[in-house]
C-alpha positions in Angstrom: 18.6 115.0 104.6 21.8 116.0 106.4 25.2 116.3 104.3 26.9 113.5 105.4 30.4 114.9 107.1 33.9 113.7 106.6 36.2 112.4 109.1 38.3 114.8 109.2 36.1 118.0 109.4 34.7 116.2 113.0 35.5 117.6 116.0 38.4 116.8 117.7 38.3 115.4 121.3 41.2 113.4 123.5 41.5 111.3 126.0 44.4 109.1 128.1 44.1 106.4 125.1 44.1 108.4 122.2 42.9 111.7 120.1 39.6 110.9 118.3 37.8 112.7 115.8 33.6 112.2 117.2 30.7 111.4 114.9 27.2 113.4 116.8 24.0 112.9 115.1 21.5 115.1 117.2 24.4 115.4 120.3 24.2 111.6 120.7 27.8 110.5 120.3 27.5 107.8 117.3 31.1 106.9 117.3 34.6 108.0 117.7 37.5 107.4 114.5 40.6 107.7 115.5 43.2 110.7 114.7 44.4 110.3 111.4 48.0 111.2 112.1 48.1 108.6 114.7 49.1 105.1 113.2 48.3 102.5 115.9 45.4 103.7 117.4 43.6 102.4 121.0 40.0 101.1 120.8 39.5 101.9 124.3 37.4 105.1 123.9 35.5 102.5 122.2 34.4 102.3 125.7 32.1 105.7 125.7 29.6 104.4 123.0 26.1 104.0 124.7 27.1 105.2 128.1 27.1 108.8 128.5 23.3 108.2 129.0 22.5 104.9 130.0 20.9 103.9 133.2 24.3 103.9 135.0 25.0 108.0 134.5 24.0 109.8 137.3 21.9 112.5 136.6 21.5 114.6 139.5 23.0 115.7 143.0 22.6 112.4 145.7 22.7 112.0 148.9 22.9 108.9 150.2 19.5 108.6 152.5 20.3 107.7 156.2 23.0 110.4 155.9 20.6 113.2 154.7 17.5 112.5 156.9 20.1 111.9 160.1 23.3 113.7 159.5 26.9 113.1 159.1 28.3 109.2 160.2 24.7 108.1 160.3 24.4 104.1 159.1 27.8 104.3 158.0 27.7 100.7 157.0 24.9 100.9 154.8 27.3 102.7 152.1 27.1 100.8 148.8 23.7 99.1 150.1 21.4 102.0 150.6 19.2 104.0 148.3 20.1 107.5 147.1 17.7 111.1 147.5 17.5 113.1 144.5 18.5 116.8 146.0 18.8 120.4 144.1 22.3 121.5 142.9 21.4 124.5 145.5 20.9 122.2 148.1 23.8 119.7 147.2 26.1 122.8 147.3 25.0 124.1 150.8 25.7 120.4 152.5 29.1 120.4 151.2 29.8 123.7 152.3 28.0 123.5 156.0 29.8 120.2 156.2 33.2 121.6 155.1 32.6 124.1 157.6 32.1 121.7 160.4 34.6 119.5 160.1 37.0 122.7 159.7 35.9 124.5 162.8 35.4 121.2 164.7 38.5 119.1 164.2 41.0 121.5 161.7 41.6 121.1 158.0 43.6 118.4 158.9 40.2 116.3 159.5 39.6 116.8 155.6 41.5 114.1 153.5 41.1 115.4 149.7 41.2 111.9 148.1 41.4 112.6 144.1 44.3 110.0 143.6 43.7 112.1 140.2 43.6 109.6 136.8 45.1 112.0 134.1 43.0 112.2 131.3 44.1 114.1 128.5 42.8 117.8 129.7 45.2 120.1 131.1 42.7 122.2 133.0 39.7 120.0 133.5 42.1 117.9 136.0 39.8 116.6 138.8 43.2 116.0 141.3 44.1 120.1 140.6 41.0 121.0 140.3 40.0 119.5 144.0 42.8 120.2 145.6 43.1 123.5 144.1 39.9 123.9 145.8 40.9 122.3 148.9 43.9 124.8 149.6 42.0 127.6 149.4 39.6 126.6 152.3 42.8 126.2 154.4 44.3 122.8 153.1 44.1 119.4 153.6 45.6 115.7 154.5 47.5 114.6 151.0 48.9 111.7 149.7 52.0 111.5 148.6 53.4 109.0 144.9 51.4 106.7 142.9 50.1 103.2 142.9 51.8 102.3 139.5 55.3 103.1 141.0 55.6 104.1 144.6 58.4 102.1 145.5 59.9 103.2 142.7 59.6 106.8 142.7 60.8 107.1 146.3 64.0 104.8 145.8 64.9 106.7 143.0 65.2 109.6 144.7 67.9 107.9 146.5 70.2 106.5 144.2 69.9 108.5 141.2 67.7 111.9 142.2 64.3 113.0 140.5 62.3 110.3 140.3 60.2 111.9 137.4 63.6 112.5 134.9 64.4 109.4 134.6 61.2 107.3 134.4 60.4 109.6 131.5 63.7 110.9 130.0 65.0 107.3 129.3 66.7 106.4 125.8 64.6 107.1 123.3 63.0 104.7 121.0 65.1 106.4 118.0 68.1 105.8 119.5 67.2 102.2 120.3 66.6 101.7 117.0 69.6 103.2 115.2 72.5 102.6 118.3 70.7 99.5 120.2 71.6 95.4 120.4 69.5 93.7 123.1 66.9 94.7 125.1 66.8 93.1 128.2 62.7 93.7 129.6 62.6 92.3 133.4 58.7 92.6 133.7 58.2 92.4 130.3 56.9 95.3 128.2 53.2 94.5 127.7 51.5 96.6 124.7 48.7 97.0 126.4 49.9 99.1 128.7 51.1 101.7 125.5 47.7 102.3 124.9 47.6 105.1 127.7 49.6 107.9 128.5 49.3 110.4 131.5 48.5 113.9 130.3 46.8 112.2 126.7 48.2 110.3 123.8 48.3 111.5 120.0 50.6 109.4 118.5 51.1 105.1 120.1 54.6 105.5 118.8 55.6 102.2 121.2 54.7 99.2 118.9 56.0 100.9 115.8 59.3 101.6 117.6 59.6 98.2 118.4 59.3 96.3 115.2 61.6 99.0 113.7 64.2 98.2 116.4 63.9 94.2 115.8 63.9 94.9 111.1 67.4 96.9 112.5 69.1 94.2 114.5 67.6 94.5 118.3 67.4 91.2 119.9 65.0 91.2 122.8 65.1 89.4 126.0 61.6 89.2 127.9 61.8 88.0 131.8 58.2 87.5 132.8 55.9 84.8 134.0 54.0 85.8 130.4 55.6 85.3 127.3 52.6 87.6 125.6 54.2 90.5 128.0 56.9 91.1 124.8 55.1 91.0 121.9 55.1 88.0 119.8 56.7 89.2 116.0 60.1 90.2 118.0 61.0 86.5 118.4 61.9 87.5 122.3 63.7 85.1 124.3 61.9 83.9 127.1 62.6 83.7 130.8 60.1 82.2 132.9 61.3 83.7 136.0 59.6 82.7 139.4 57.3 86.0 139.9 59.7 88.1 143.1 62.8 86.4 142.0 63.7 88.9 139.4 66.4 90.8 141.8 67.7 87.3 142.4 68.2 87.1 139.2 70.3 90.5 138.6 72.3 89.6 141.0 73.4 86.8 139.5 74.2 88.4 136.2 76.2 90.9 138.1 78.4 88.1 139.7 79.1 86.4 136.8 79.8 90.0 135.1 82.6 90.5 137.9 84.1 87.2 137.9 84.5 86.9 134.4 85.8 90.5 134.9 83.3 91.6 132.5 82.0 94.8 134.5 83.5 98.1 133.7 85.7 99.4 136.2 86.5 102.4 134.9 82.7 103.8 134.9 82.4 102.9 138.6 85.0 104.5 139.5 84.2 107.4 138.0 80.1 107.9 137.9 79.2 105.6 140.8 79.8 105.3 144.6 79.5 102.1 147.4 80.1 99.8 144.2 83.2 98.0 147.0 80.3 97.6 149.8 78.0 96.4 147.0 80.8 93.8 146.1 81.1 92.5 148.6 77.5 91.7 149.8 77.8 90.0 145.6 80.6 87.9 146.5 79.2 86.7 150.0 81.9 88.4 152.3 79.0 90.1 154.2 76.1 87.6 154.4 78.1 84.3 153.7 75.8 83.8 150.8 77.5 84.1 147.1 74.6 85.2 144.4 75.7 83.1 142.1 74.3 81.8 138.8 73.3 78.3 141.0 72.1 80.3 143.8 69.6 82.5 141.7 68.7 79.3 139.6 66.9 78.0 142.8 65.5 80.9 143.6 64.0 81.9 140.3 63.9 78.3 138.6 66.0 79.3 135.9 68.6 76.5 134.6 72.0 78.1 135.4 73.1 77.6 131.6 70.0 80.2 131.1 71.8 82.7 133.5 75.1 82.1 132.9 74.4 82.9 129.0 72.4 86.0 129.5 74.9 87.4 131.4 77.0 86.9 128.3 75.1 88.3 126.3 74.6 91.3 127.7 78.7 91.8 128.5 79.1 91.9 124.7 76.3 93.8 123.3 75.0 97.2 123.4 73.0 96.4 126.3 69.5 98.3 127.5 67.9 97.0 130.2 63.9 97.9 131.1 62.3 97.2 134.5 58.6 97.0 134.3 56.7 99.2 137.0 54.3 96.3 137.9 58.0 95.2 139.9 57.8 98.0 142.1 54.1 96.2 143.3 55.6 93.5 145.0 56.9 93.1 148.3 60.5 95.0 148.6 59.5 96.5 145.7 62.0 99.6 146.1 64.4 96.5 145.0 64.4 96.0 141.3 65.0 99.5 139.8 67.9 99.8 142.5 69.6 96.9 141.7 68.9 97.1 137.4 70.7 100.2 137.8 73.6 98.7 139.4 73.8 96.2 137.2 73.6 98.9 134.4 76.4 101.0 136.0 78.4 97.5 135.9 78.2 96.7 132.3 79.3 101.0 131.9 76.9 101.9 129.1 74.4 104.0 130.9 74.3 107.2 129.5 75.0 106.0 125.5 72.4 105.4 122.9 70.4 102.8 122.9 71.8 101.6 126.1 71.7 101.8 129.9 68.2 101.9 131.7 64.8 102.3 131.5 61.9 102.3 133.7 58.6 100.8 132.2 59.0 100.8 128.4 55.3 100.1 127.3 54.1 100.9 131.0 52.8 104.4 129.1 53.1 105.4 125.5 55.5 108.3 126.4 58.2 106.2 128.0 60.7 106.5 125.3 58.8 108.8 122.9 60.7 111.2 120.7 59.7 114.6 122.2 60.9 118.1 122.9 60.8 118.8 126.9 58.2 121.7 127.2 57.8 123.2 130.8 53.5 123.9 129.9 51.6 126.1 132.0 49.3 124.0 134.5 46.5 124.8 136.9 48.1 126.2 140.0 47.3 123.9 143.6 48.6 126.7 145.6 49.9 126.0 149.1 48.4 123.5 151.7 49.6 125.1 155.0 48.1 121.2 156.7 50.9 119.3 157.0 50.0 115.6 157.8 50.0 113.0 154.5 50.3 109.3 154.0 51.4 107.1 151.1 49.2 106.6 149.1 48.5 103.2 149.1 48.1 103.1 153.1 44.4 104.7 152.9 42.5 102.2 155.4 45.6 102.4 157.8 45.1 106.0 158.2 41.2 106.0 158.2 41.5 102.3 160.9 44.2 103.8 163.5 43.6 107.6 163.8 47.1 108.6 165.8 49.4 105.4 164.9 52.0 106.0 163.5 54.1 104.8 160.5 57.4 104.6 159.2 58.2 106.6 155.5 61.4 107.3 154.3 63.2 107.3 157.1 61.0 109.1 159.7 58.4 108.5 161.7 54.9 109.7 160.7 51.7 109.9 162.4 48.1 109.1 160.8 45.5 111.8 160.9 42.4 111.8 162.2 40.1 111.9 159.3 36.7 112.9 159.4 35.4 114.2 156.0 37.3 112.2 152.8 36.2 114.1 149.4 36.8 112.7 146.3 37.4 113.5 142.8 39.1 111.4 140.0 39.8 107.8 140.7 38.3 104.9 142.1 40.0 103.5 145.0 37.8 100.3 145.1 39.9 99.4 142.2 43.5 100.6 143.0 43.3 100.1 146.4 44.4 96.2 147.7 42.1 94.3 150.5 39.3 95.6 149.3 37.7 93.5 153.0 39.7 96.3 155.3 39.1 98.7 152.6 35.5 98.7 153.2 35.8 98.1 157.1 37.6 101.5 156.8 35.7 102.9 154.3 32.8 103.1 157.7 34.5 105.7 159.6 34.8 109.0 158.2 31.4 111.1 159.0 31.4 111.7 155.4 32.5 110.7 152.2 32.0 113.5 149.1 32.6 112.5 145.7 32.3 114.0 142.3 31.5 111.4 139.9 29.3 111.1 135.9 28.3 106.9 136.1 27.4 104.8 139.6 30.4 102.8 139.9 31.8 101.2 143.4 33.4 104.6 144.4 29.6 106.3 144.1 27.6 104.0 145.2 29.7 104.0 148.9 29.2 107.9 149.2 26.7 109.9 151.0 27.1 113.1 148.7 27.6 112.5 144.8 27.9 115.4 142.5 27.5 114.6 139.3 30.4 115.6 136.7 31.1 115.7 133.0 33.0 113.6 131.0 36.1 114.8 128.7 33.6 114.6 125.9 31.4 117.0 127.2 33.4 119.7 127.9 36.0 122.0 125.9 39.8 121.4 127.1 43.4 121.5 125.6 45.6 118.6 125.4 48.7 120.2 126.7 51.2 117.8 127.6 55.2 117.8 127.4 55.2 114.1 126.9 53.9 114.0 123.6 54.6 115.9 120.0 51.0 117.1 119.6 48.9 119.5 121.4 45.2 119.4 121.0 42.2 121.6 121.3 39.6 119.6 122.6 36.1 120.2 121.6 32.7 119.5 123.8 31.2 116.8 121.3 28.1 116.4 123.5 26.3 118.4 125.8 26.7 117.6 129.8 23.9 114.9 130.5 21.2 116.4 132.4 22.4 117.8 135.8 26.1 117.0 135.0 28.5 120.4 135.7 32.2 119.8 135.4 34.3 119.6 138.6 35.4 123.6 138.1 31.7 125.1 138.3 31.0 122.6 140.9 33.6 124.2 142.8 33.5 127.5 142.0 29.5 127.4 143.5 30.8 125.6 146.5 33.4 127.9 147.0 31.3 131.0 147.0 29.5 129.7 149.8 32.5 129.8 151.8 33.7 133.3 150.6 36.4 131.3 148.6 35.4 132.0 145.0 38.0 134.8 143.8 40.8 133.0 145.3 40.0 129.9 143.7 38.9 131.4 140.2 40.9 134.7 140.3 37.7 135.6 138.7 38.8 133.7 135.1 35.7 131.4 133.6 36.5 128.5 132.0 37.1 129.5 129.1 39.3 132.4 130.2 41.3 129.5 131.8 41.7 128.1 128.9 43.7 130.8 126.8 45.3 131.9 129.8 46.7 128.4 129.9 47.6 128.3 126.0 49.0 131.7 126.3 51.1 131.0 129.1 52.2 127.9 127.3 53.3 129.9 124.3 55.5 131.5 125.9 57.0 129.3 127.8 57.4 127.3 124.8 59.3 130.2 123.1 61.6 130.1 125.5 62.5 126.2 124.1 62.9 128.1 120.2 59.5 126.5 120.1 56.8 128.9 118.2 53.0 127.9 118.7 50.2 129.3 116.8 48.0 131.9 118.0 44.8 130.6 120.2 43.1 131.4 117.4 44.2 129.8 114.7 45.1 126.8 116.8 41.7 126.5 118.3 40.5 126.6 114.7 42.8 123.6 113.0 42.4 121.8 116.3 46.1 120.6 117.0 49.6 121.5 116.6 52.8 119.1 116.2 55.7 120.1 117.7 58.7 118.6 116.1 60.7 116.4 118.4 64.0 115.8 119.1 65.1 112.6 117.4 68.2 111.5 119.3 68.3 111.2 122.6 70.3 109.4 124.9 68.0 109.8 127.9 68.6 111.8 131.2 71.8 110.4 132.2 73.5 110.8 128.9 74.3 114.8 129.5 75.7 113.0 133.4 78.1 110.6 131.2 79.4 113.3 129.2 80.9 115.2 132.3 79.4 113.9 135.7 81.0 117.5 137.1 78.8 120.1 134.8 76.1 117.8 134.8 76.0 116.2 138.6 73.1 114.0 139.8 70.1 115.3 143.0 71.9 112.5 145.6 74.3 113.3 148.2 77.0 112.4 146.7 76.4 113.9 143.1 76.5 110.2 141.8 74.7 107.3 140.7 74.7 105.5 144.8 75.1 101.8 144.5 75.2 102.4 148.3 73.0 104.7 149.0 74.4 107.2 152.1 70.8 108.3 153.2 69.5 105.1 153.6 72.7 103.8 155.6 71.8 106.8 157.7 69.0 105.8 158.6 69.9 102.7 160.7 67.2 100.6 159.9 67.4 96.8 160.8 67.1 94.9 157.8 66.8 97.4 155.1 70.8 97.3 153.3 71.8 100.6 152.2 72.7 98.6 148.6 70.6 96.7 146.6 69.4 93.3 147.8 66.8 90.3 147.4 64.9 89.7 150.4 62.7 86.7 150.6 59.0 87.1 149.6 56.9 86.4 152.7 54.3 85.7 150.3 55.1 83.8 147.1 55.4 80.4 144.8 58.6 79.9 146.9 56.7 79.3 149.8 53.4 78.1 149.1 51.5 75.3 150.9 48.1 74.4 151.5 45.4 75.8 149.8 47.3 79.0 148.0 49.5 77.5 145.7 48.8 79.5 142.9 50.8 83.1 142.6 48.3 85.6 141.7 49.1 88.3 138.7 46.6 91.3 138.6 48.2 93.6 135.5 46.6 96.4 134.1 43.6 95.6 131.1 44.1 95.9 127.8 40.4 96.9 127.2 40.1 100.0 129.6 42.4 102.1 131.8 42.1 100.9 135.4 38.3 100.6 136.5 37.3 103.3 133.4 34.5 102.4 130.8 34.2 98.6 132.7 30.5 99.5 131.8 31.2 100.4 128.4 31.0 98.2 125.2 34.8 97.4 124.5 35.7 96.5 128.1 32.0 94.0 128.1 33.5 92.3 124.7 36.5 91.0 126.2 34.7 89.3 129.3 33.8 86.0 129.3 30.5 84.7 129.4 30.0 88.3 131.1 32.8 88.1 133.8 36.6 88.9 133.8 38.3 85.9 132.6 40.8 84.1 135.1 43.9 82.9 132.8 45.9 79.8 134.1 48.4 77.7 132.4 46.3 74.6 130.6 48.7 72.1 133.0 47.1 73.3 135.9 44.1 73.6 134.7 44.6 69.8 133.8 45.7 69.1 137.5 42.8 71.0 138.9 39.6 69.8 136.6 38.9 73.1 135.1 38.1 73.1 131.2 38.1 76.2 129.5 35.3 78.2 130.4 34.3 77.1 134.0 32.8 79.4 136.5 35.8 79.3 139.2 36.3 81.1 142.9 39.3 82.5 143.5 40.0 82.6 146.9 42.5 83.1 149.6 42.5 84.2 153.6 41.5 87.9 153.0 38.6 87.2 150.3 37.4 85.9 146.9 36.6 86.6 143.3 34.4 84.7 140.7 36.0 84.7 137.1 36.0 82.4 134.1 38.6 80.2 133.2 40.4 81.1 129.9 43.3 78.6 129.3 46.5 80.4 128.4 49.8 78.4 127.1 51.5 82.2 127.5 51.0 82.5 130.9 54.2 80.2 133.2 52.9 77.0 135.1 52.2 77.6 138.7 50.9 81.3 138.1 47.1 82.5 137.3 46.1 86.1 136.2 43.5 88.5 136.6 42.9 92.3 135.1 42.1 94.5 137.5 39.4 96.8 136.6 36.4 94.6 137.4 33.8 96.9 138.9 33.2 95.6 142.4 30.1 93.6 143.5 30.2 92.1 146.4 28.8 89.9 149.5 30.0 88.9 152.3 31.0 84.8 152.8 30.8 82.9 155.6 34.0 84.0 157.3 33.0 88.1 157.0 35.8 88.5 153.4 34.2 89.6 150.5 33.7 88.0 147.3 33.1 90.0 144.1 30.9 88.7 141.7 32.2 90.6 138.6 36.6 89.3 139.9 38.2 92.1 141.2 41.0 90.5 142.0 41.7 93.3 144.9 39.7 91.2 146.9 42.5 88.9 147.1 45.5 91.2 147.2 47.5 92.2 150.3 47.6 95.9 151.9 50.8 95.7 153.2 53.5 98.3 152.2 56.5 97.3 150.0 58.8 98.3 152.8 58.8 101.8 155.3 60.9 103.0 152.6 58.0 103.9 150.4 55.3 102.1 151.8 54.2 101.3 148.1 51.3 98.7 147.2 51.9 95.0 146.8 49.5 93.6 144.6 52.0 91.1 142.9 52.9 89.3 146.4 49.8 87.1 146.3 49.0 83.5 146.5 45.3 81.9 145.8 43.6 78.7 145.6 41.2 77.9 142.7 38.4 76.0 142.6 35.0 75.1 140.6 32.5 77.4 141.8 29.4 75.1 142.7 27.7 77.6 144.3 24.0 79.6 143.3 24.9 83.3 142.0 22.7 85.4 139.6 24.2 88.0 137.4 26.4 90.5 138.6 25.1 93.4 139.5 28.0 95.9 139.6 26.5 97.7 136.5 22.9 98.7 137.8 22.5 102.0 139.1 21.6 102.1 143.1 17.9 102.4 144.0 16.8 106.5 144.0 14.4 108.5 145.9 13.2 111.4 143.4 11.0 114.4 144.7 12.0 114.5 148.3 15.0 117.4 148.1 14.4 119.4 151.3 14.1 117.3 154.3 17.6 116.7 155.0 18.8 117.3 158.7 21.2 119.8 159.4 24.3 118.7 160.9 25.0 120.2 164.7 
């Protein structure tokens, strides 16, 4: 009989969720315990149990069939319907590479659109996004995309008003100094928990909900402006706002004018650290526009009583006053909006900059926002240089793939969309992030060819024509080496790959030798040579922090290091308050820009070169007709994104096997619906089917929806799609947030409900597609 082992002598593994110590009985992964330095642990990876070798895995090169018995853009609409051909890894290697080589010497590099919108797990080298376009570069480039889906808007109107976006979403106040300096907390968006499960890079300590309850036993008083009360968690006794969803800039604009006619604001740090504040003042006051954004004027707008607004503002004159903006703001139409004008309203009441006060971009939105840490610069995976030019947003994917040569507006210039022929993909899902997923998969019809490297058959597999299959994080030996959190991790294979399954570096590396690229994109390092070449170079650039990490040895050997963090600081504007000369800020004028002088340079009818609330062309403040319901797709708190939707912990929290459908239990009064009915959700551009799960949390007028369903989908009467398993990206709108950024919009959305009477079997998002084994060879080679 085996000697049972302890916890704590199991391999270590990590992931975007957590670090995890795995339990293998005859490499079949039995279950995962969570690190024991690590105090509030996620269940997600909870996810992994059963599926690394279910039916759903894929186990071998595919090729989707029409494509490999007729060539490249053959029955382009069959992808996601068709069956699959089982093919050799030799012969799955020489299609990529003779296709690569066509679209290259046909239509350029430019042709080539390298599509890993690149999830970070927890692995610094195994990175699908560097990894592909690592791979990419070296073949002579490709068409990019440019910021994220969680924060577009906001990354790009950062760079305006305050300078690197990436400083001060993760360098605000830390949670220590909230707790020892704080008073209120002001969280516009809420700061859901569930979102603190995951961090970019990989998690080992969830530091967020601790923080918080030590914050509220020292004196914080928290504030929560959300259409969910649950979005603050319920043992700090937050106040709630029930702010019209899109009405939260109305809202800070009417704190700000009660801050400067009660002469509240502070004059002296305006004058000093900000500029345009007299412009800014003026569009407040209603000398510009005729409109004064005051208290009554926002309480319309956001149905808030104007006692409610009028107090706040109070409030947060006399306290120690932080304020968070949640990134699910930036999703919404004029989503560059909200950070912008928090800011200002920051700058106004002068304490950005101390501790426990100012501004903070998405609290909760990721375990490292606000984490204790010291800032190491670690050694990464270099992408080299992509001599192709062209890009897009990122969220404006079926734009560029339905009008090859239109053109689109993006931070002040004028843009043109590529012609793309060839989209390979690595990391990510886009039928999940992606909104409209109706002209998502009209566009998805016209490359030639779709690549992707991918370990189960979700949406994103089952609509390619080539699938190479890749490892998981628990199959393959890694280091967790991230500057965002205290501990580093050497990451052990727990499992072996499943069957065919190679990691996305040999993949490459095989490709690449086909095409006479392999030294440039290995420098002729394995894996594992990677590896300490990575920790090495970390060392050492560590050292130069007074940081000292173990040797590779003895650190591969304990499995993790903890790097003592700094415990007080003030965020990235707190060196900038001290002396806004030695420490000026990355915008034209050195200083935080109220009125911003690039964007009033670019002469753009109706974008103000201040903050602003613009109307919502979509939203409760306008609804009639059918969609009267404002639509709320947040992240899960079972799963990151579409990840593990198959998996056991994201399956228990369905209902009656489908994503649940939360909705206020007065509307569900109004509308018939008792807990539990099947119900279509449904607008203009498509439908869902979800359960109904009453929810007194959850404002009157609003319903929500988790993204992260795995699509499954047919087409309704009027050619929109309905998924079966509610994706609510069905539903949502592809339009940018402005041409500013050109972000997504997911949270400008208004639906109808109603019983689903309708026939509908099971869904069918988690069985595998149908497969052809035994006929590799008798593909047709492309001309």
């Amino acid at each position: 009989m085996a000697r049972k082992i302890a916890i704590e002598d199991m391999p270590l593994t990590a992931a975007h969720w957590g670090v995890y110590r795995a339990e293998v009985e005859d490499d079949k992964l039995c279950a995962l315990h969570p690190f024991e330095r690590d105090p509030n642990p996620s269940p997600i990876a909870n996810g992994y149990l059963g599926v690394l070798d279910d039916a759903l895995r894929i186990d071998a090169p595919m090729v989707r069939k029409s494509w490999l018995e007729n060539g490249p853009g053959s029955a382009a609409h069959k992808r996601g319907h068709e069956a699959f051909v089982q093919v050799t890894w030799e012969e799955a290697e020489t299609l990529v590479a003779d296709e690569l080589t066509r679209v290259r010497s046909r239509y350029s590099n430019e042709a080539i659109y390298g599509g890993s919108y690149g999830w970070s797990g927890a692995g610094r080298f195994h990175h699908a996004q560097s990894q592909l376009h690592r791979f990419l570069n070296c073949i002579g480039g490709y068409t990019k995309s440019v910021n994220t889906y969680s924060l577009a808007a906001g990354e790009v109107i950062l760079s305006h008003f305050l300078g690197d976006p990436s400083t001060f979403i993760h360098n605000p106040p830390s949670w220590h100094s909230v707790v020892e300096s704080g008073e209120l907390l002001v969280a516009f968006g809420g700061m859901p928990l569930r979102n603190s499960q995951i961090s970019s890079g990989g998690t080992g300590v969830h530091r967020a909900r601790t923080a918080l309850s030590e914050a509220k036993n020292n004196g914080v008083s928290f504030v929560n402006i959300s259409p969910i009360r649950s979005d603050v968690a319920a043992d700090l006794n937050a106040e709630w706002i029930a702010a019209r969803p899109g009405s939260d800039v109305a809202l800070m604009l009417a704190i700000a004018h009660e801050l400067l006619k009660n002469n509240w604001h502070n004059r002296a740090f305006l004058d000093r650290y900000t500029t345009g504040f007299e412009t800014f003042s003026r569009y407040l006051t209603g000398q510009s526009d005729g409109i004064v954004k005051s208290a009554a004027w926002a309480a319309e707008i956001a149905q808030v009583p104007v006692r409610t607004i009028k107090d706040l503002a109070a409030r947060m004159a006399k306290s120690r006053t932080l304020i968070s903006v949640s990134w699910s703001l930036t999703r919404q139409e004029k989503g560059e909006q909200p950070f912008w004008m928090a800011t200002t309203l920051a700058a106004m009441l002068g304490q950005i900059g101390l501790p426990g006060a100012g501004i903070a971009f998405g609290y909760c939105a990721s375990n490292s926002i606000g984490m204790e840490r010291r800032t190491v610069k670690f050694a990464s995976l270099a992408q080299g240089r992509n001599p192709v030019k062209s890009f897009i947003p990122v969220a404006r994917i079926s734009d560029m793939l339905l009008d090859p040569g239109g053109t689109f507006r993006f931070n002040g210039q004028t843009h043109r969309y590529p012609d793309i022929k060839l989209v390979y993909w690595a990391g990510g899902n886009p039928f999940h992030h992606h909104q409209d997923l109706t002209k998502l998969e009209r566009a998805w019809k016209k490359p030639e060819t779709i690549i992707a490297h991918e370990w189960c058959w979700n949406a994103l597999a089952k609509r390619s024509d080539i699938v190479l299959p890749c490892t998981t994080q628990l199959e393959r030996r890694d280091l967790m080496l991230t500057p965002r959190d205290p501990y580093i991790v050497a990451m052990e294979a727990v499992v072996p790959p499943h069957a065919q399954s190679r990691d996305d570096y040999l993949i490459l590396s095989r490709i690449a030798r086909r095409l006479g690229a392999e030294q440039a994109f290995t420098e002729g390092r394995s894996s594992e040579e990677w590896l300490r070449w990575l920790y090495e170079e970390s060392q050492a650039k560590a050292a130069t922090f007074d940081i000292t990490l173990p040797d590779y040895e003895d650190f591969t050997a304990k499995g993790w290091h903890y790097v003592d963090p700094i415990q007080t600081g003030s965020g990235a504007l707190a060196e900038y308050r001290k002396s806004p000369e030695a420490a000026p800020l990355k915008t034209p004028s050195r200083r935080i820009e109220i009125c911003s002088k690039n964007i009033m340079g670019m002469g753009r009818p109706g974008i103000l070169p201040h903050p602003a609330w613009y109307r919502p062309t979509e939203w409760l403040g306008n609804a009639v007709g059918p969609y009267d319901l404002h639509l709320i797709s947040g992240q899960p708190a079972d799963k990151l994104h579409s990840q593990l939707d198959h998996g056991p912990e994201s399956r228990a929290a369905k209902k009656m096997g489908r994503t649940p459908v939360n909705l206020n239990p007065s509307d569900a009064k109004t509308l018939g619906i008792v807990d539990g009915d099947l119900l279509r959700v449904f607008n203009e551009r498509g439908a869902c089917l979800a359960n109904a799960r009453l929810d007194v949390s959850l404002m009157q007028g609003c319903v929500a929806i988790s993204t992260g369903a795995w699509l499954d989908v047919e087409r309704q009467a009027d050619g929109t799609l309905i998924c079966r398993n509610g994706n609510p990206n069905t539903l949502t709108r592809d339009q940018g947030t402005s041409e500013l950024a050109q972000g997504p919009t997911a949270h400008s959305c208004l639906v109808g409900i109603e019983k689903f009477l309708g026939r509908t079997g099971p869904p069918k998002a988690y069985l595998p597609p149908e497969i052809e084994r035994g006929k590799s060879g008798k593909h047709k080679k492309a001309p």
